[in-house]
N, C-alpha and C positions, 0 to 999 in steps of 0.2 A: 504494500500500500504506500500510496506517496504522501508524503508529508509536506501540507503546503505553506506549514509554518514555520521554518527550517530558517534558526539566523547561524547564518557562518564568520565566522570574527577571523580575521587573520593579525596575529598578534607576535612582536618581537622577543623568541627567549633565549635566554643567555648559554651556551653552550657547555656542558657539564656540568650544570648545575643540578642534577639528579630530580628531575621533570619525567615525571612516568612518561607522559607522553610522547613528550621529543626523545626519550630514551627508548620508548618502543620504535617510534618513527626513524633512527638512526639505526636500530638493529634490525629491522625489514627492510631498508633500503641497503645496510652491506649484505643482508642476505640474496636481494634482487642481484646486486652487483655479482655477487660468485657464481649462482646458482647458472647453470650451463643450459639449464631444460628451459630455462625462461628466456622468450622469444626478445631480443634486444632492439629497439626502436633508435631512430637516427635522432639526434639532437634535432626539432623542426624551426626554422626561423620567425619570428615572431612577425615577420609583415605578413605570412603565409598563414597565421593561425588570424592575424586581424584580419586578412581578405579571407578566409572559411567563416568566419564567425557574421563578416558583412552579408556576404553570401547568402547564408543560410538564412539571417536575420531579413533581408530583403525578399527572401523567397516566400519564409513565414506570413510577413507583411501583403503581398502580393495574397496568399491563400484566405488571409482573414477581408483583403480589401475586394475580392473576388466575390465574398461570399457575406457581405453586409448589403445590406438595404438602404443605408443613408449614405448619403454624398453621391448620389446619383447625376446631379448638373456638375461636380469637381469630376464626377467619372468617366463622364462624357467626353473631359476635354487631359484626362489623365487617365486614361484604361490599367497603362502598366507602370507600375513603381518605378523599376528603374531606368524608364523613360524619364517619369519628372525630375526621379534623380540628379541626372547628368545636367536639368535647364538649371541655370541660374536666374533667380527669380527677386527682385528688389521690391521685398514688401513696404509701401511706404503708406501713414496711415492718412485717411480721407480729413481732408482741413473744413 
């Protein structure tokens, strides 16, 4: 079951300071490290994980803007996301 109330904290801890946690998390990670049977994955570069993640987030975007009811006159003249995308568009407000 998914838990849709999940807060994740990323927090700085000091290293050796006998933190069950980070102490579990350092001896699963040199165990990954030895282990032969565990399939080894390539360092991935980070502009590649923020273009997958764009990606995927525009596609999402696209299936939900697909599949609403409202914005029907914006949809007419914006069908596909990352078409408006790429317009640069200078909202300026009505005087």
């Amino acid at each position: 079951m998914e838990n849709q109330d999940w807060k994740i904290e990323f927090t700085w801890i000091k290293a050796h300071a006998g933190h069950r946690g980070k102490d579990l998390a350092d001896q699963t990670a040199k165990e990954a490290a030895t282990n032969s049977d565990i399939e080894c994955y390539k360092r991935i570069p980070k502009s590649k994980v923020r273009r997958e993640l764009s990606d995927n987030s525009v596609t999402k975007w696209q299936g939900e803007w697909d599949n609403t009811t409202k914005g029907a006159i914006t949809k007419s003249f914006f069908p596909k996301i990352v078409d408006r995308l790429k317009l640069k568009i200078n909202v300026t407000p009505n005087s």
